[in-house]
N, C-alpha and C positions, 0 to 999 in steps of 0.2 A: 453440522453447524452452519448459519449464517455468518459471515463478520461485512463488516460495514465501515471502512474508515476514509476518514472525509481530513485531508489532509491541504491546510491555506499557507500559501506561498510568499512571503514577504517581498514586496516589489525591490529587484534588486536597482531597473531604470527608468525611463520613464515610458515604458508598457505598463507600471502597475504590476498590484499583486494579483498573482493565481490562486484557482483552484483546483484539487485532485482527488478527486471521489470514487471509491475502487471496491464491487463488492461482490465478495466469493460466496461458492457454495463449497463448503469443505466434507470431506469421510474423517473421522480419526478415530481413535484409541484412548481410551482414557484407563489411570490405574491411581489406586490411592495417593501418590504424592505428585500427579503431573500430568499431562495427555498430550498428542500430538496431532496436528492436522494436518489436510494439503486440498486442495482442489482446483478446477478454473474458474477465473472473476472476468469478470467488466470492467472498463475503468472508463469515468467521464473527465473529460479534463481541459481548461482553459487555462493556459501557463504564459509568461512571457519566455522568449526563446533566445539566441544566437547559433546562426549557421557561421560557418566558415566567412560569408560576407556580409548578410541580412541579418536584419533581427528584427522583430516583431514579436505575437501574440499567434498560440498554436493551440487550436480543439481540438474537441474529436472523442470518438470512441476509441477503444482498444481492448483486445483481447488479452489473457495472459494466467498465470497462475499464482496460489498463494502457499504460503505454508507458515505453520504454529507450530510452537511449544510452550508449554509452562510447567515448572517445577517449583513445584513448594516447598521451601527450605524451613518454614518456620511455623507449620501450623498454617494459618491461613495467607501468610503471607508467603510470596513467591518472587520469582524471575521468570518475565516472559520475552520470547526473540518471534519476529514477524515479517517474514522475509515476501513482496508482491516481486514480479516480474511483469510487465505488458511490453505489448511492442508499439508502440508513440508512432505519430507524424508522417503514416502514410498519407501520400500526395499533398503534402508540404513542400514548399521549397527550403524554408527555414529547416525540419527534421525531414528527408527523406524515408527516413525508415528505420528508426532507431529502437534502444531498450532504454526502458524505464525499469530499473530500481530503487528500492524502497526499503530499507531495512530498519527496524525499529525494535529495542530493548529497552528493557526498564522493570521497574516495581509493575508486582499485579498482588491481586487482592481478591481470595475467593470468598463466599459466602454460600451458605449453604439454605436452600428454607423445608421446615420439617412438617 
C-alpha cells in the first residue's frame, strides 16, 4: 500500500500556520473484517516551532515509519488507528533532533468495486 497524508497546522503565533506531508510505502495483511500495515515514509514539513528559547518556522525532510489498522465493525463501515513516527529538525537550532508523532483514529469507510 501507498498512504499519503497531508496534515495543515493552525497557526498557533505569529510564524503562521504549517504544513506536514508524510508518505509511506506499507506491507500488510488483510482478512475479511480488517487488515494491517506498517512500512517507512518521508515526511516534508514546514511547521512553526518553539525551542527552549527561540521560536520560529522549521522545514525539512525527514525520515521515519508508519503503521495501520482498520477494523470493520459494521459491514462497511469501520475504525481505523494511524500511527507515523519521523525524526524532525535536524540541524535546527529551534528542534535539534526530535520525534515527531502523529496519531490519528476515527471512522473509515470501505467500498468495494466488482
Amino acid at each position: 500500500m501507498v498512504h499519503d497524508m497531508c496534515t495543515s497546522l493552525p497557526p498557533t503565533q505569529e510564524d503562521g500556520f504549517g504544513v506536514y506531508n508524510q508518505t509511506s510505502v506499507d506491507i500488510g495483511y488483510a482478512w475479511e473484517d480488517g487488515n494491517v500495515s506498517a512500512g517507512p515514509s518521508v515526511a516534508f514539513y514546514v511547521v512553526p516551532a518553539c525551542g527552549i528559547t527561540l521560536c520560529g518556522r522549521v522545514g525539512g525532510l525527514a525520515v521515519g515509519g508508519h503503521a495501520q489498522t482498520n477494523a470493520y465493525v459494521a459491514g462497511p463501515l469501520g475504525v481505523s488507528v494511524s500511527v507515523n513516527v519521523d525524526w524532525v529538525g535536524r540541524g535546527s537550532l529551534l528542534l535539534p533532533g526530535y520525534v515527531s508523532v502523529v496519531v490519528v483514529a476515527g471512522p473509515v469507510l470501505r467500498w468495494n468495486a466488482k
